[in-house]
C-alpha positions in Angstrom: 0.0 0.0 0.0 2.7 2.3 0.9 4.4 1.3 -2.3 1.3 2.3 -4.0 1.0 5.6 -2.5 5.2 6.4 -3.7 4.2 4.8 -6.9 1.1 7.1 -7.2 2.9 10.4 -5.9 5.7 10.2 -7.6 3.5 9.7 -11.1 1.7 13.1 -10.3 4.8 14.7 -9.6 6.1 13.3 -12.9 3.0 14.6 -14.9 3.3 18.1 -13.3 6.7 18.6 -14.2 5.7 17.7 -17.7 3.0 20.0 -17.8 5.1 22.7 -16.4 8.2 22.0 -18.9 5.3 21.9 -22.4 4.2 25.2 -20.7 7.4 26.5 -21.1 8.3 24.9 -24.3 5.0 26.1 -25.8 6.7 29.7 -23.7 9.6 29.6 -25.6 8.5 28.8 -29.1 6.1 31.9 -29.2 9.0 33.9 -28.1 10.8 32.6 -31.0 8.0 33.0 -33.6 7.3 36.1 -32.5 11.5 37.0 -32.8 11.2 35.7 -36.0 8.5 37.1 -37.6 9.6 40.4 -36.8 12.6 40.1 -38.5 10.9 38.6 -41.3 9.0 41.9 -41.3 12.1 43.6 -41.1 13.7 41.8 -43.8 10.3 42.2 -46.0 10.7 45.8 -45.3 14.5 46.1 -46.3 13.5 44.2 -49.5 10.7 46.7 -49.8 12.9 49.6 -49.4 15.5 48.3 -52.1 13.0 48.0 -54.4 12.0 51.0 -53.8 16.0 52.4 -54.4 16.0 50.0 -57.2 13.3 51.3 -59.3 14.2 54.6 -58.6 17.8 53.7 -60.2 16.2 52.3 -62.7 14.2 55.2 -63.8 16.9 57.7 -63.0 19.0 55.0 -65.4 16.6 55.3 -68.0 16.3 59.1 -67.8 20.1 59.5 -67.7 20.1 57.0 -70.5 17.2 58.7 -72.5 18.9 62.2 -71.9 22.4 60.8 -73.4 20.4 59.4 -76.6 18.6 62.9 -76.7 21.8 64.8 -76.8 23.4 62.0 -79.2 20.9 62.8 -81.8 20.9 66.3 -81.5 24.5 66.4 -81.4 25.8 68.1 -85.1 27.3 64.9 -87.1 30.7 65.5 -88.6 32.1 63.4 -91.8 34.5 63.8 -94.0 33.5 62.0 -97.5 36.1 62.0 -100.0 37.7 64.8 -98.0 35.0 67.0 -98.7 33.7 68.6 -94.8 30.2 67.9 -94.2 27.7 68.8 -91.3 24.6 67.3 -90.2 22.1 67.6 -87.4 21.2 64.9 -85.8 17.0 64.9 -86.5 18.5 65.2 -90.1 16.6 68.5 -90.8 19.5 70.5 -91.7 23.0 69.7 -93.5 25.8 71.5 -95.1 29.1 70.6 -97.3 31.6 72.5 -98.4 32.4 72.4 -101.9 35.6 73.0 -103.9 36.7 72.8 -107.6 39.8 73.8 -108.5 41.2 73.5 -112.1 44.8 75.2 -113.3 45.1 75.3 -117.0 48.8 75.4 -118.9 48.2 75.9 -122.4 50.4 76.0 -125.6 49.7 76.8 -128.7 51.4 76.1 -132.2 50.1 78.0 -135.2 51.4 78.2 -138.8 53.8 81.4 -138.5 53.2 81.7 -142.3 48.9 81.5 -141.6 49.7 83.9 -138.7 51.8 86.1 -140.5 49.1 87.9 -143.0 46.6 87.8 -140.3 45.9 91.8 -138.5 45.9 92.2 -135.2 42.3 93.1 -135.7 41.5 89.9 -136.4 43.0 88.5 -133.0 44.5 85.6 -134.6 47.9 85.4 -132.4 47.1 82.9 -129.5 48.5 83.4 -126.8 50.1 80.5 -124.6 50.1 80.8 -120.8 48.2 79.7 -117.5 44.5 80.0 -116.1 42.8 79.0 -113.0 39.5 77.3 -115.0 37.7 77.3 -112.4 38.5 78.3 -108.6 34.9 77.6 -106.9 34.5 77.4 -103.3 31.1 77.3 -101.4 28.2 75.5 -99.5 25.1 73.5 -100.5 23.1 71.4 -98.5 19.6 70.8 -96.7 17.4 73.1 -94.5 14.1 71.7 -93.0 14.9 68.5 -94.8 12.7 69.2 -97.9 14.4 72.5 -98.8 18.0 72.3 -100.6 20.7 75.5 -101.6 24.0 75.6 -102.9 26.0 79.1 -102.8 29.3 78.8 -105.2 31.4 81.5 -105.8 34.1 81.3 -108.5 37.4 83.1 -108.1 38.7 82.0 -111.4 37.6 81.8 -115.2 38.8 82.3 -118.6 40.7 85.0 -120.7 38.6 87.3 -123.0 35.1 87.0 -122.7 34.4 85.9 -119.6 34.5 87.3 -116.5 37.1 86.9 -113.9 35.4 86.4 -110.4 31.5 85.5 -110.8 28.7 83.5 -108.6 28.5 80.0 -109.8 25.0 79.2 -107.7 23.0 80.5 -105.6 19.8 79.1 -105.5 17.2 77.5 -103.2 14.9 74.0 -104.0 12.3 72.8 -102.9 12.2 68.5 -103.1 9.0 67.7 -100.6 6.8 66.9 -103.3 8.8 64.2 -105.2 10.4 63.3 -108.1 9.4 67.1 -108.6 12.0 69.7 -108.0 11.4 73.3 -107.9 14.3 75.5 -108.1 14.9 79.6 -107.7 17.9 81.6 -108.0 21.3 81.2 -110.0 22.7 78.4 -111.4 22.9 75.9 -114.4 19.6 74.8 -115.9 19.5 71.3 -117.5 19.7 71.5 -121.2 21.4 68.5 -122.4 23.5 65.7 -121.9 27.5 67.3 -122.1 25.9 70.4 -120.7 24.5 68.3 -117.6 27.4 66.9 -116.7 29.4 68.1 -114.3 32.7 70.2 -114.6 34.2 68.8 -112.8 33.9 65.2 -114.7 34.0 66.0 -118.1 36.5 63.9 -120.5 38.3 67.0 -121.9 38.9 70.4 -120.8 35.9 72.2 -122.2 32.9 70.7 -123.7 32.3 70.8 -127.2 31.5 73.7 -129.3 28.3 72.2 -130.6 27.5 71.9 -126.9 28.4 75.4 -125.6 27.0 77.0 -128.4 23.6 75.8 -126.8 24.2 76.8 -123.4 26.5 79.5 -123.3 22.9 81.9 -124.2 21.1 80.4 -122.0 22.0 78.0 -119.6 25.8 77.9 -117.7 26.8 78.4 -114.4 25.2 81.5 -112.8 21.9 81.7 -114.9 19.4 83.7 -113.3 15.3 82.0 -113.2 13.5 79.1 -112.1 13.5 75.3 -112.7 11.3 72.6 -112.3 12.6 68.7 -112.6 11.0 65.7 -112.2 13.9 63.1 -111.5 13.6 59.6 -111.0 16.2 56.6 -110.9 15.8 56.0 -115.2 14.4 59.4 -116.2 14.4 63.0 -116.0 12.4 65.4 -117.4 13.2 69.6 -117.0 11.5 72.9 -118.1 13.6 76.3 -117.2 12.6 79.8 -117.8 16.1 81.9 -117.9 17.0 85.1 -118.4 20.4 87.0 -118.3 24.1 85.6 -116.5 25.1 87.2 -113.4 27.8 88.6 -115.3 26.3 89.7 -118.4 26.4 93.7 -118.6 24.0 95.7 -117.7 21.6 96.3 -120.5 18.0 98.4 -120.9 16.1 94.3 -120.9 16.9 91.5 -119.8 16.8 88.3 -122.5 14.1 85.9 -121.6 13.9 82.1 -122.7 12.4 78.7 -122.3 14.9 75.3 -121.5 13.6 71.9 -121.6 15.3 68.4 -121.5 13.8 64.9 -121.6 16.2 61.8 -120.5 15.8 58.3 -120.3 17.7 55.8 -119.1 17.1 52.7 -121.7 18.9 50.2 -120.5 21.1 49.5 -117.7 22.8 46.5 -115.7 25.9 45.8 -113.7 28.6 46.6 -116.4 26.0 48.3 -119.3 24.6 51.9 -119.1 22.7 53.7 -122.2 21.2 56.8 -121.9 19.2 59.0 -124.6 18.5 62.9 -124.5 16.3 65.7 -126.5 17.3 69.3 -125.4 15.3 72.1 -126.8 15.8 76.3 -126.2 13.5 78.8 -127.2 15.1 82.6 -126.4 12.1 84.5 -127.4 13.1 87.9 -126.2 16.7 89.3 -126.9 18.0 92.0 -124.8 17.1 95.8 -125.7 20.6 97.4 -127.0 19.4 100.9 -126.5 16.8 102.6 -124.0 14.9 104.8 -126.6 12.5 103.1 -129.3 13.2 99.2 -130.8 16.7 99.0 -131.9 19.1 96.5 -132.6 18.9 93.1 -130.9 22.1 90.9 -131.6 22.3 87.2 -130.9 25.5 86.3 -130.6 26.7 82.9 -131.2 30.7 82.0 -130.8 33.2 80.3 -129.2 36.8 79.5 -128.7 38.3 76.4 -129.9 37.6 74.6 -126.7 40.2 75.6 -124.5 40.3 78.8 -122.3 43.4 80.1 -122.1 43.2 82.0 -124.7 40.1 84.0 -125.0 40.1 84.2 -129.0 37.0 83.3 -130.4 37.7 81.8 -133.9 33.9 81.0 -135.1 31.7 84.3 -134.3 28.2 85.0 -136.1 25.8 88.3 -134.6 22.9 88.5 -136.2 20.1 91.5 -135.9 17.6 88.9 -134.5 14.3 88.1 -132.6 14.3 84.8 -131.6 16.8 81.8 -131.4 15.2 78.4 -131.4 18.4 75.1 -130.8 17.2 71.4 -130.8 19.8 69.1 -130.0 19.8 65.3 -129.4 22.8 63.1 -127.4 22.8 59.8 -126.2 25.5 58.1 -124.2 26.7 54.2 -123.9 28.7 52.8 -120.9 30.0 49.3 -121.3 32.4 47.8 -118.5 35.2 50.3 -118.9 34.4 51.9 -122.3 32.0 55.0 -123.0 30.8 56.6 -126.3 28.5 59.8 -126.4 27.7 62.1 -129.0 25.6 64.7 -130.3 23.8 66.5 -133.0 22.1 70.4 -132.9 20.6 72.7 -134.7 20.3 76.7 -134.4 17.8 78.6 -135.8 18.1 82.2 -136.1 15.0 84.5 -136.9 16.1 87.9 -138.0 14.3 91.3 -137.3 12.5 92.9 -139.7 14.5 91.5 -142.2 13.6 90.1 -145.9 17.1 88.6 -146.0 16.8 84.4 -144.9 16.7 83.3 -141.5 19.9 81.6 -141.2 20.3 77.9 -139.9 23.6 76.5 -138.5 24.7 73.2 -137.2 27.2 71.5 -135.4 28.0 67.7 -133.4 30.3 66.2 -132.1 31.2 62.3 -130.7 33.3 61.3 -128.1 34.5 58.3 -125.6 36.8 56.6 -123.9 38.6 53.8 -122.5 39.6 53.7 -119.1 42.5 51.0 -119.0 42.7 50.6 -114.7 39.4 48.5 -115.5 36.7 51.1 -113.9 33.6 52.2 -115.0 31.8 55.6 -115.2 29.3 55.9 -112.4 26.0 56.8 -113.8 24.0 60.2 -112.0 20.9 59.7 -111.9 20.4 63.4 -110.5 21.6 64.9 -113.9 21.0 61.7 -116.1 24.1 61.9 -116.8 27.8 59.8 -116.3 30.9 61.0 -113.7 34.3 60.4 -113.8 35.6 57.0 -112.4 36.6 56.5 -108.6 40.0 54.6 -108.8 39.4 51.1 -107.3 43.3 51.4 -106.1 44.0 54.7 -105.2 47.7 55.6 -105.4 49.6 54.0 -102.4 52.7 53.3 -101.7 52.3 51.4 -98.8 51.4 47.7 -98.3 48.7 47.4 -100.8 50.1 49.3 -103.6 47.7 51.3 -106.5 48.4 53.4 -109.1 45.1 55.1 -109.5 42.5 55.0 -112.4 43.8 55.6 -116.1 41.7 57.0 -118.8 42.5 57.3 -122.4 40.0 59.7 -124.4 39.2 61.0 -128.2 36.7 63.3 -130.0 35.8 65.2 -133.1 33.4 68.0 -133.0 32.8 70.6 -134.9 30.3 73.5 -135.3 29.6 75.7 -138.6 28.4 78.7 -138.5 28.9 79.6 -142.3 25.4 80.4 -143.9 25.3 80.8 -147.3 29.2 82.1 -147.0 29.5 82.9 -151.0 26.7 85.4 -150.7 27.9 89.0 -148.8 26.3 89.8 -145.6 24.4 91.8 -147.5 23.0 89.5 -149.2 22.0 87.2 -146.4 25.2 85.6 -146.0 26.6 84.2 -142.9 30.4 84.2 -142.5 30.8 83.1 -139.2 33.3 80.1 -140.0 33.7 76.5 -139.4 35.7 74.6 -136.9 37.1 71.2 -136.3 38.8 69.9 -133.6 40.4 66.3 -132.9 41.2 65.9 -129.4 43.1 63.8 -127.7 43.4 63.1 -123.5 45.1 61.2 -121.2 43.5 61.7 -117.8 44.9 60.4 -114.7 42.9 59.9 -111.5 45.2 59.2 -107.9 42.3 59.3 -106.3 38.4 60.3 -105.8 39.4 63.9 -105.5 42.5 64.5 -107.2 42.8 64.5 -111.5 46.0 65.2 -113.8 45.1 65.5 -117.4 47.5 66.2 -120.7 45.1 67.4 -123.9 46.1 67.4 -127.1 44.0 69.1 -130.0 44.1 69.3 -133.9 42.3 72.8 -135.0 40.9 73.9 -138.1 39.1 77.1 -139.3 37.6 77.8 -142.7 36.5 81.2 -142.7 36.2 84.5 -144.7 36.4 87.5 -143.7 32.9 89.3 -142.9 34.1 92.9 -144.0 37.2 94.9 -145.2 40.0 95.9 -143.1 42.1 98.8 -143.7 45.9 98.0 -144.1 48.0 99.1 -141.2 51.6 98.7 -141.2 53.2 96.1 -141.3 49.9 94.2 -141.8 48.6 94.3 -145.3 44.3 95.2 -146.0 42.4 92.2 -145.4 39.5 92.3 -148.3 35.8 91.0 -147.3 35.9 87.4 -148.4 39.5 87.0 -148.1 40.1 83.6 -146.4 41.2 84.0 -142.7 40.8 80.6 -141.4 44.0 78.9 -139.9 45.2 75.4 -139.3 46.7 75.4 -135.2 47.4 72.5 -132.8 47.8 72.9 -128.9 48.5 71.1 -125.5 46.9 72.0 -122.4 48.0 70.2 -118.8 45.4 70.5 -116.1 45.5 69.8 -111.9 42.2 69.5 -110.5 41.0 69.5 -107.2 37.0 68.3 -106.4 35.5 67.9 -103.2 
């Protein structure tokens, strides 16, 4: 019994200190919960908080990141393509380049001393050899507003005789937002035909052919004052210009007016095969008033020199008392791998002024091409339907990949006559304004995409009479109308060129 009662005692004793230990378990382990979820809390709160900071880096990030790209594209992009500066901000609304052509001439000339010898100095016969900066044109063209273009040339050099030294190349403003039309204002050289379109910088011989500049030199050519309109598109190109005097012509009582249209089409082209056809047309309806008072005489003038510029003589000249000149002319070109052939044929039409004497008609064409022996090709501009000179695929180097720059061999004939009816007197309705053929031969060198070396060599003959009598004046015998003053000359001219 007693046994019992220890048993039974010490079982109660037992079960109370269990109960009193799980009490204090169950104590403990809400104090630890409670420890615990208040760091959790903590911790959920840190994490909070640094998502918090890490959002707000983020944005600041993106802001920082947006601002940088903000500034990158507004930021004025500089490049220098071909060595030619150019500038461009960066929404693309507004661009400019600076342009450069620079062309030194050295000319010589060899005449017949006994031709030479019975000429008058009157006659300006006595060619002079010497140097000429061509061309010396420096400016800026580019973009404002992204559908507005301009282009502001000056030109420091220029030719001997007729043409003035010093002039404004362009200066003229386009607009291009609704294309393929083009709507130009100001100065500069309205499409007229194929050699006239192409650039001075690119053409195969020193001057263009007389056939050529006898069309433009009225009323196209650099610094022609009026208004354009062009539709140009990758295979065509179709122009109407209303003109009216050069920034350099002197100052007269009216200005001339005329009309200029060209239509171009590219027929054909491939990889290595280019041909290209064009009809030029010029209407100058209203010649320049020579005197303020009632309707006097209204020359057109039609001359040039024998297609270099050193000299200033012009050989072929014919002014007629006219009212309107009316010139058709139609060229086509043909680029095949590294060969090129273009000519051209046009036709003057003179309309004299209250006159019963015949309306005159000249003519004059030329052909030309070349072979460029380095392998190139002349790049086709679609902007003027017309070609360019070739890049050099291995521009002179004398470093580790050696080049010796593109090589271009080139001939032509042309000739222009402007003899009408030359057996008759002027009196009579003739027309002794002479005849002209030229063989030329060229050997252009091009060290690179800006730089171009060039020896010309050229074959002259005139066959003209003398329009009127000229007095004798010692040591120079009279020269009688009709007497023949045409010559037989040859010449070399070496030009460096600069583009960019």
């Amino acid at each position: 019994m007693r046994r019992t009662a220890k048993t039974l005692t010490a079982f109660l004793l037992a079960g109370v200190a269990s109960a009193a230990l799980s009490v204090g378990a169950q104590a403990a382990d809400k104090s630890t919960q409670d420890d615990r979820d208040a760091k959790i809390k903590a911790l959920e709160e840190k994490i909070e908080t640094l998502g918090d900071q890490v959002q707000d880096l983020k944005r600041s990030t993106a802001d920082q990141y947006a601002d940088s790209q903000r500034q990158q594209n507004e930021a004025v992009k500089v490049t220098l393509d071909n060595g030619r500066p150019s500038f461009k901000s960066g929404d693309g609304n507004f661009s400019a380049s600076l342009r450069a052509l620079v062309q030194y001439d050295t000319a010589f000339y060899s005449q017949n001393n006994s031709t030479t010898a019975k000429l008058t100095p009157a006659l300006g016969r006595d060619l002079s050899d010497g140097t000429r900066f061509r061309r010396a044109q420096f400016g800026l063209e580019g973009t404002f507003f992204k559908t507005w273009s301009y282009s502001f040339i000056y030109d420091f050099g220029g030719s001997n005789g007729t043409e003035q030294q010093g002039r404004v190349s362009s200066a003229y403003v386009q607009y291009n937002g609704l294309a393929p039309f083009q709507f130009r204002i100001g100065a500069f050289a309205p499409y007229i035909g194929l050699e006239d379109s192409t650039s001075s910088a690119d053409l195969l011989f020193p001057e263009r052919p007389t056939s050529s500049e006898l069309s433009r030199s009225l009323t196209g050519g650099d610094g022609r004052k009026g208004a354009q309109i062009a539709a140009v598109g990758d295979e065509y190109l179709f122009s109407v210009s209303y003109t009216g005097a050069s920034t350099t012509a002197a100052s007269v009582f009216d200005d001339q007016q005329s009309l200029n249209a060209r239509a171009a089409y590219l027929f054909y082209s491939d990889l290595d095969t280019k041909l290209v056809g064009s009809l030029s047309g010029v209407y100058l309806f209203d010649t320049p008033d020579s005197v303020a008072t009632a309707i006097g005489p209204t020359s057109i003038t039609l001359a040039d020199r024998p297609e270099l510029r050193v000299d200033g003589t012009q050989l072929i000249t014919a002014a007629i008392d006219a009212d309107n000149l009316l010139i058709g002319g139609a060229e086509a070109a043909l680029q095949w791998h590294s060969a090129f052939l273009q000519g051209g044929y046009f036709v003057y039409d003179i309309q004299r002024r209250a006159s019963a004497l015949p309306d005159p008609r000249f003519n004059g064409w030329y052909v030309e091409g070349s072979w460029i022996l380095t392998g190139e090709a002349k790049p086709y501009d679609a902007t003027r339907a017309a070609f360019r000179s070739p890049k050099p695929s291995q521009p002179l180097d004398f470093g580790d990949t050696p080049g010796i720059g593109a090589w271009e061999l080139a001939g032509r004939f042309s000739t222009a006559d402007l003899n009408y009816h030359a057996n008759f007197s002027p009196a009579a309705g003739g027309v002794r304004g002479g005849e002209q053929k030229i063989w030329s031969l060229a050997l252009n060198w091009y060290p690179n995409n800006s730089v171009r070396l060039a020896v010309d060599y050229e074959h002259v003959e005139i066959d003209r009479r003398n329009p009127t009598a000229i007095a004798a004046s010692a040591p120079y015998p009279a020269v009688p109308a009709g007497a023949d003053i045409g010559q037989t000359f040859s010449a070399v001219n070496l030009r460096a060129q600069i583009a960019l």
